[in-house]
C-alpha positions as CSV (number, residue, x, y, z in Angstrom):
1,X,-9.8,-24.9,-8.4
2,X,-6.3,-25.8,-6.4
3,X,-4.4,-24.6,-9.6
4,X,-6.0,-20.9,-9.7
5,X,-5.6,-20.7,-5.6
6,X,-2.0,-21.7,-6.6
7,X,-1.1,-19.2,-8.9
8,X,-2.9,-16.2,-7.2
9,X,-0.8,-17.4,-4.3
10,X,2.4,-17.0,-6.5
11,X,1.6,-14.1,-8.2
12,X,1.0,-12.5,-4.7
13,X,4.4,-13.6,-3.4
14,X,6.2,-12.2,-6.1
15,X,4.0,-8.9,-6.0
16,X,5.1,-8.9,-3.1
17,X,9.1,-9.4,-3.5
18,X,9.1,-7.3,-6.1
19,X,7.5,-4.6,-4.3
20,X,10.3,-4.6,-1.6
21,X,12.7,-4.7,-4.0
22,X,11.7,-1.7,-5.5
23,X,11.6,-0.6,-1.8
24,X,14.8,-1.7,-0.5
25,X,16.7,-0.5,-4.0
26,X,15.1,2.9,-3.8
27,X,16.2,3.4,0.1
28,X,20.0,2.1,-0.8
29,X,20.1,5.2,-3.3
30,X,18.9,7.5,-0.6
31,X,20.9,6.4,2.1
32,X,23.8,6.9,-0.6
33,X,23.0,10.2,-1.1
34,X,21.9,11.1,2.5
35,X,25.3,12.4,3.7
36,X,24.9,15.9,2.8
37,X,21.1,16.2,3.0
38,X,18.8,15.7,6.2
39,X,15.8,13.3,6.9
40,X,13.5,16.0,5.7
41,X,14.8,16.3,2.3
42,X,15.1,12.7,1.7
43,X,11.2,12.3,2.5
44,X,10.2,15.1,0.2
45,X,11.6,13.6,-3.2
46,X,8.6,12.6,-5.3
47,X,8.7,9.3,-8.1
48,X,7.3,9.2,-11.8
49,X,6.5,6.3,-13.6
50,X,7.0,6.6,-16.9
51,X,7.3,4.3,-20.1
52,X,11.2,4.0,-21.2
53,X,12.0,1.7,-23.6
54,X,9.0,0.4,-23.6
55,X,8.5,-0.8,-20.2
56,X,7.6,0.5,-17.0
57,X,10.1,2.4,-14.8
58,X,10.6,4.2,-11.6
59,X,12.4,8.1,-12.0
60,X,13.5,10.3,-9.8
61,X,11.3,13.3,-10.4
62,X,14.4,15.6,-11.6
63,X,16.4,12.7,-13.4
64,X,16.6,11.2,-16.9
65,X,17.9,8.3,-15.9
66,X,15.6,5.6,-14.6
67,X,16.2,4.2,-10.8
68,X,14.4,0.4,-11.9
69,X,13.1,-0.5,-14.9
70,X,10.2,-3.8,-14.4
71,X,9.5,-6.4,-17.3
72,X,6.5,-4.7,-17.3
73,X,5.9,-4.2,-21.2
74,X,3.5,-0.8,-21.4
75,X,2.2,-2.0,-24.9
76,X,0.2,-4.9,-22.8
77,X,-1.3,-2.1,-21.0
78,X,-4.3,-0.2,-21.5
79,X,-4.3,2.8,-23.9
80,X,-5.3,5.4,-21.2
81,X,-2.4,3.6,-19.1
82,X,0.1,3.9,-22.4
83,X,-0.6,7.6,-22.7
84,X,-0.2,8.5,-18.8
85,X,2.9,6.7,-18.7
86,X,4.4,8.7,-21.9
87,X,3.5,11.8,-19.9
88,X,4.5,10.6,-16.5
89,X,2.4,9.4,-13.3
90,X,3.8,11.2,-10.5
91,X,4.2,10.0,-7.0
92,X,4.7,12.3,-3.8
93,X,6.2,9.5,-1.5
94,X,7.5,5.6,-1.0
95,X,3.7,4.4,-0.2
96,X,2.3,6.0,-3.2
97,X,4.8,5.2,-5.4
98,X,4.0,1.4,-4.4
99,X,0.6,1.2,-5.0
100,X,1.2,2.7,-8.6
101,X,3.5,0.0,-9.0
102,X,1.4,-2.2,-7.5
103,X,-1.9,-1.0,-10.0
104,X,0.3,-1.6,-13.1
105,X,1.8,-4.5,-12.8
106,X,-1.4,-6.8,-11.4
């Protein structure tokens, strides 16, 4: 019983990390970008997650590019989860965009 307590407790703490990685990478790019733009802008950009290369990664909504890819292999997914990811599973904001992230990779 210890054991299982253990490794939810790991598997939290490194939700967690990764999570504000994700977090803290994404606000580096904006504040690279924020010179020309104002707060307002910034806050409007929306997220997809979508499947590239087979795993799970964060876009900007108008890029090709990824901004983070996870280890998160979309084949150990769910099939409805494989086909929204090839389509794209849009997020309006930071907080949103988390609990995706959150959902897929727990």
């Amino acid at each position: 019983m210890r054991s299982n307590t253990m490794k939810f407790t790991i598997c939290g703490v490194l939700l967690a990390v990764m999570l504000l990685s994700v977090t803290f990478i994404i606000g580096l790019n904006f504040a690279n970008h924020a010179d020309s733009q104002n707060i307002n802008e910034i806050s409007g950009v929306e997220y997809v997650l979508k499947d590239y290369d087979g795993r799970l990664a964060v876009f900007k909504s108008n890029q090709q590019k990824p901004e983070i890819v996870f280890n998160v292999y979309t084949s150990n997914l769910p099939q409805y989860d494989q086909d929204s990811l090839q389509k794209g599973v849009a997020a309006k904001d930071i907080q949103e965009l988390n609990r995706l992230i959150e959902d897929y990779i727990s």
